[in-house]
C-alpha atoms as one frame of an Amber mdcrd trajectory, in Angstrom:
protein
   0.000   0.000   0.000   2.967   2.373   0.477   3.925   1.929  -3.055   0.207
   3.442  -4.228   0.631   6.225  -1.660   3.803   7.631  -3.097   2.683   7.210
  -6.784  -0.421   8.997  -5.448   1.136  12.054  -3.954   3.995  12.396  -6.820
   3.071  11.093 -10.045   0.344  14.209 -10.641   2.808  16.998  -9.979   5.357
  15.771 -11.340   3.391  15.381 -14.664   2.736  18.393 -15.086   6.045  19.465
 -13.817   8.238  17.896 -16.310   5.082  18.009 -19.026   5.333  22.075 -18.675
   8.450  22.453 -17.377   9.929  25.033 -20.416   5.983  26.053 -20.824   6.004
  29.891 -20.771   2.967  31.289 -18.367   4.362  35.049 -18.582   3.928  35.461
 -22.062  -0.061  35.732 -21.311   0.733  38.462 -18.446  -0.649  35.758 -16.071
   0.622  33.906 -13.368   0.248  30.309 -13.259  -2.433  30.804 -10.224  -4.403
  33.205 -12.312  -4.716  30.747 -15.433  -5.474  27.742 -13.426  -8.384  30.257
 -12.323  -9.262  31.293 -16.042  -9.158  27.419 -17.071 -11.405  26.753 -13.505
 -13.941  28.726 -14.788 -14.077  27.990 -18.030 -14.051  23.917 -18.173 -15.698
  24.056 -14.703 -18.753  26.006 -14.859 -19.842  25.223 -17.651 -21.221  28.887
 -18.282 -22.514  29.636 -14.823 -21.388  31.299 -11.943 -18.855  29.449  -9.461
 -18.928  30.055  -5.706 -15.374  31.434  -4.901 -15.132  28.437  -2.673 -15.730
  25.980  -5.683 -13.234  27.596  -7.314 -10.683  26.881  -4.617 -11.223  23.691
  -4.346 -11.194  23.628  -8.346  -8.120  25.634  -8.848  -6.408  23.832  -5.285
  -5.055  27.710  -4.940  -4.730  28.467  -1.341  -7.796  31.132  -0.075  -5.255
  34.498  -0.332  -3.714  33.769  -3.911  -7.269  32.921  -5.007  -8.758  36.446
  -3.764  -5.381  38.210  -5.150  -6.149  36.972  -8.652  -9.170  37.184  -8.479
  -9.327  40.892  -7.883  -6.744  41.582 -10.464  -9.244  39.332 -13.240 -11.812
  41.459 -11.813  -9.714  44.986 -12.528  -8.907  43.479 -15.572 -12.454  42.720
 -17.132 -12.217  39.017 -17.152 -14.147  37.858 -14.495 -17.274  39.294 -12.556
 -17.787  39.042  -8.960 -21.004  39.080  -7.670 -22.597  38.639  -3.636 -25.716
  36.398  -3.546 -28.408  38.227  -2.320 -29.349  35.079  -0.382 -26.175  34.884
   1.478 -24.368  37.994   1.730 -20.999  35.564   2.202 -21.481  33.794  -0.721
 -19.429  35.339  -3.384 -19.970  33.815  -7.170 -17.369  34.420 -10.341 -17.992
  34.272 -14.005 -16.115  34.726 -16.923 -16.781  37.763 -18.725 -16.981  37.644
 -22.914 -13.375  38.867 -22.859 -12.138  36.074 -19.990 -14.133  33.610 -22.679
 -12.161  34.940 -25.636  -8.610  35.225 -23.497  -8.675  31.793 -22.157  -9.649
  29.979 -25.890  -6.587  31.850 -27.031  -4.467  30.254 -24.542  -6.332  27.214
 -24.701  -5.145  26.684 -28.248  -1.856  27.302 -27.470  -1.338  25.184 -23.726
  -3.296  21.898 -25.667  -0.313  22.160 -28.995   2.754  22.640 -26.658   0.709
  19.762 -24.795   0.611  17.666 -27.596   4.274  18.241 -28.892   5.692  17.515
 -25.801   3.414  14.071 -25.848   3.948  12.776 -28.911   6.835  10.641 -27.156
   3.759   8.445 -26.238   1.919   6.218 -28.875  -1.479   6.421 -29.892  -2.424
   3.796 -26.977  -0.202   5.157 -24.395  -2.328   9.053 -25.039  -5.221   6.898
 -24.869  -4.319   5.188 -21.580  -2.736   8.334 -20.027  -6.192  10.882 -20.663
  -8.223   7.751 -19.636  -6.379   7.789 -16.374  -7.191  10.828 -15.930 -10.370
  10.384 -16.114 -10.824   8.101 -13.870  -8.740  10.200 -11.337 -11.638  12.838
 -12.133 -14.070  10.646 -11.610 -12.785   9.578  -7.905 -12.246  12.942  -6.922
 -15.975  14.076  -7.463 -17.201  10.759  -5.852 -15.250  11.736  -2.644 -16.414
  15.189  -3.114 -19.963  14.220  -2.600 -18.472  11.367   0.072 -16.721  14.268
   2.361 -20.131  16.097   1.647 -22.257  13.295   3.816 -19.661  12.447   6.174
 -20.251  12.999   9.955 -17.133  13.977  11.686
């Protein structure tokens, strides 16, 4: 069981360490917190409104460097910010038209260095690795809704 516990807590970041490793996130006048937001929102909500809190756990950006980029996607026209009027604590983010348009752009480009850098792998191996991930996806929002029903 160790074994699966060490592949569990290194093979991800390393991945995308050594998969992006020359990748170039200054050339979008982003950080690398700020585009995992702008990719959050965009293959996340799906067009809606995310609470700033499903964003964390989306992005996995600590609270602070969340609300820091957030508020500079905000001064920026990206992203709107808006307080339910429900719940005066519940703070919701969407992409604006231009965050839509910015983040396809850099889509484009992240998914071909992707893709160069992968084409080490074989048709199968792709296959295997993005149906891994799947999976992995698939886990996570099952023990999403598990941690969601547990009593503590």
């Amino acid at each position: 069981m160790e074994n699966e516990l060490i592949i569990l807590f290194t093979s991800y970041p390393r991945l995308l360490k050594q998969l992006f490793k020359d990748f170039d996130y200054s050339r979008f006048g982003f950080s690398k917190a700020v585009l995992m937001i702008l990719f959050g929102l965009r293959y996340r909500s799906k067009g809606k409104s995310l609470k700033m809190s499903e964003l964390e756990s989306h992005s996995g950006l600590k609270k602070s460097t969340l609300s820091e980029s957030v508020d500079l996607l905000v001064r920026n026209g990206y992203i709107e910010r808006k307080r339910s009027e429900k719940d005066r604590r519940v703070v919701r983010v969407k992409l604006t038209k231009k965050g839509e348009k910015r983040i396809d752009e850099i889509t484009k480009i992240a998914e071909s260095y992707m893709y160069q850098k992968l084409k080490i792998l074989s048709d199968e191996e792709m296959k295997k690795l993005f149906d891994a991930f799947k999976v992995i996806e698939d886990v996570a929002e099952k023990l999403k809704g598990a941690n969601k029903n547990a009593k503590c």
